[in-house]
C-alpha positions in Angstrom: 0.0 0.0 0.0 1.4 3.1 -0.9 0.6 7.2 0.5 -0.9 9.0 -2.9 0.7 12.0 -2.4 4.0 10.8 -2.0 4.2 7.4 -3.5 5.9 6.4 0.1 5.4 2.7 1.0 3.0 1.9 4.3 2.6 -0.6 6.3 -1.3 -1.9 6.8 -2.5 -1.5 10.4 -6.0 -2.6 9.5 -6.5 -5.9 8.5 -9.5 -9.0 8.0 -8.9 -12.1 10.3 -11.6 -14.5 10.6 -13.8 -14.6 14.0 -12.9 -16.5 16.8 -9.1 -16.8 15.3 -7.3 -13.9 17.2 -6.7 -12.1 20.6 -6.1 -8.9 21.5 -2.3 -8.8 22.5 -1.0 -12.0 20.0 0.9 -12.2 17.5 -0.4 -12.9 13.8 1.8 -13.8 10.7 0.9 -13.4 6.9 1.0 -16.4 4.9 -0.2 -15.4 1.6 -3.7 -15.0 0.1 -5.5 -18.0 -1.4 -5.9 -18.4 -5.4 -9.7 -17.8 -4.8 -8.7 -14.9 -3.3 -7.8 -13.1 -6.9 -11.5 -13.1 -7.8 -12.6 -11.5 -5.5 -14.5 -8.1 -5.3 -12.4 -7.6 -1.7 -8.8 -8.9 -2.4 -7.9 -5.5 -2.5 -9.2 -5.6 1.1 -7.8 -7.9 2.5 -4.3 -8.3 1.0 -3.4 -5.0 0.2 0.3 -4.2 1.6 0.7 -7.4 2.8 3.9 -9.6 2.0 3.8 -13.1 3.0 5.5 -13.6 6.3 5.1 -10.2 7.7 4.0 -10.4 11.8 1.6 -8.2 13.3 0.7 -8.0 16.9 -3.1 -7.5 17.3 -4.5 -4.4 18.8 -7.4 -3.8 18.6 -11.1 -5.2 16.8 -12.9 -2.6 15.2 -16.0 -5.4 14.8 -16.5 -4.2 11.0 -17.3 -7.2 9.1 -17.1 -8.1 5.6 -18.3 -11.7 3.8 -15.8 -14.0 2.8 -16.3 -16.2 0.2 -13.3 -18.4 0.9 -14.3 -18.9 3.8 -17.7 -19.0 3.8 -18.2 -16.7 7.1 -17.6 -13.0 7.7 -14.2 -11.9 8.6 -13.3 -9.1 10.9 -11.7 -5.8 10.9 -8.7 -5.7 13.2 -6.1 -2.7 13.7 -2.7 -4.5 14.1 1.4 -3.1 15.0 3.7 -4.4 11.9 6.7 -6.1 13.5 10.3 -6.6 12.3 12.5 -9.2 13.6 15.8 -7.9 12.7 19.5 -9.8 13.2 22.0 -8.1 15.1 25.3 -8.9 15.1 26.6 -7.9 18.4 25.8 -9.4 21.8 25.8 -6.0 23.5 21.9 -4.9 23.0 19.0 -4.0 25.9 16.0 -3.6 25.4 14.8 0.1 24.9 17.9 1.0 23.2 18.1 2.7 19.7 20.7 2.1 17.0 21.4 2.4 13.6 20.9 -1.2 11.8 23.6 -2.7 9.9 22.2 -5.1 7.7 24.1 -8.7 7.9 25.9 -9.7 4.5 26.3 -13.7 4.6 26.5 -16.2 1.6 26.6 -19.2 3.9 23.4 -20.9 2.0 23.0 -23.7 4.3 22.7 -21.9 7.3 19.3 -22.1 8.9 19.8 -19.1 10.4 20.3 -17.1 7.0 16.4 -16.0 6.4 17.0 -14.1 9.7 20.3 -12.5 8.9 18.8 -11.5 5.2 15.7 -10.0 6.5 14.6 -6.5 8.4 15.0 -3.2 8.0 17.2 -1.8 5.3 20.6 -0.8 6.3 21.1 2.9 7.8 17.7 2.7 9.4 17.2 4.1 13.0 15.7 1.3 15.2 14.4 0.7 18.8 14.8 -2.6 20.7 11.7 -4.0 21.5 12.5 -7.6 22.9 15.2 -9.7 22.9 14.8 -13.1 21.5 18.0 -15.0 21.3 21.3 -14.4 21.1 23.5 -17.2 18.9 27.0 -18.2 17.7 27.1 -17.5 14.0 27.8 -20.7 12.3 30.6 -19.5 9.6 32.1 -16.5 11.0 33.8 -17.1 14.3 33.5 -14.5 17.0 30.8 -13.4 15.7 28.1 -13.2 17.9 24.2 -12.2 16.4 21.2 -11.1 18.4 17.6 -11.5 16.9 15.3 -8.8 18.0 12.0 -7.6 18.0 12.7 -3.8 16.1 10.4 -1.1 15.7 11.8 1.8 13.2 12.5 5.0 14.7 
C-alpha cells in the first residue's frame, strides 16, 4: 500500500482475520492469500500491503465485518502493530535502546539461520529494541556473535 501523495510505502494497520481466530495482544503472521482470493470483489481488502511472512501483533477489533467467500463466514476488521525481527550482530543490545541497523551480509546458503540475517529493515535505518529473542553463535564467521530482536523503526 502506498501514500498517494508521495508514493511512500506503508505498512497496513487494518486488516481481515476471521472470527474467533485472534486475541487482542497476540501475535499474527501473513502467509499469503489463497488463489480464490484473486476473484474477488475484496482482495484488494484484505491483502493489500501485505507480504507473505510479515507479523503483526493484534491491537485492537474494530467489529466491522465483511463476507468471505473463501471462507464461507464473515471476517473481521482488526487494527494490528507491523513487527520486524531484525538480526543483530553484536551481543551488546538492551532492550529500549536505539541504534542504527547494519544489515548482515552472509553467503553461507546452508545456514538455517540465514532468512534471519537476510531479513529486516534496510541498512542505515534508525531502530528501537523491542524484545530480545535469542542471542546465537554465528555458524561461519567465528566471533561473531548475532542477536535476533524484535525492532520497531525510529
Amino acid at each position: 500500500m502506498t501514500k498517494k501523495e508521495t508514493g511512500e510505502k506503508i505498512s497496513p494497520d487494518i486488516v481481515f482475520l476471521a472470527r474467533g481466530s485472534f486475541e487482542i495482544g497476540e501475535r499474527w503472521t501473513y502467509l499469503g492469500n489463497a488463489v480464490e482470493c484473486a476473484s474477488c470483489e475484496q482482495e484488494k481488502f484484505c491483502h493489500a500491503g501485505l507480504s507473505p511472512g510479515d507479523t503483526f501483533l493484534v491491537i485492537e477489533d474494530k467489529r466491522t465485518k465483511i463476507h468471505c467467500s473463501l471462507r464461507g463466514s464473515e471476517v473481521t476488521t482488526v487494527v494490528v502493530k507491523k513487527e520486524i525481527i531484525a538480526a543483530l550482530q553484536t551481543k551488546l543490545v538492551e532492550v529500549g535502546m536505539a541504534m542504527i541497523y547494519d544489515s548482515i551480509r552472509c553467503d553461507f546458503l546452508e545456514c538455517p539461520m540465514l532468512g534471519y540475517c537476510l531479513s529486516g529493515p534496510s541498512s542505515g535505518t534508525m531502530i528501537k529494541i523491542e524484545e530480545i529473542l535469542r542471542t546465537f553463535d554465528c555458524r561461519r564467521y567465528v566471533q561473531r556473535y548475532i542477536t535476533l530482536a524484535r525492532v520497531t523503526p525510529v
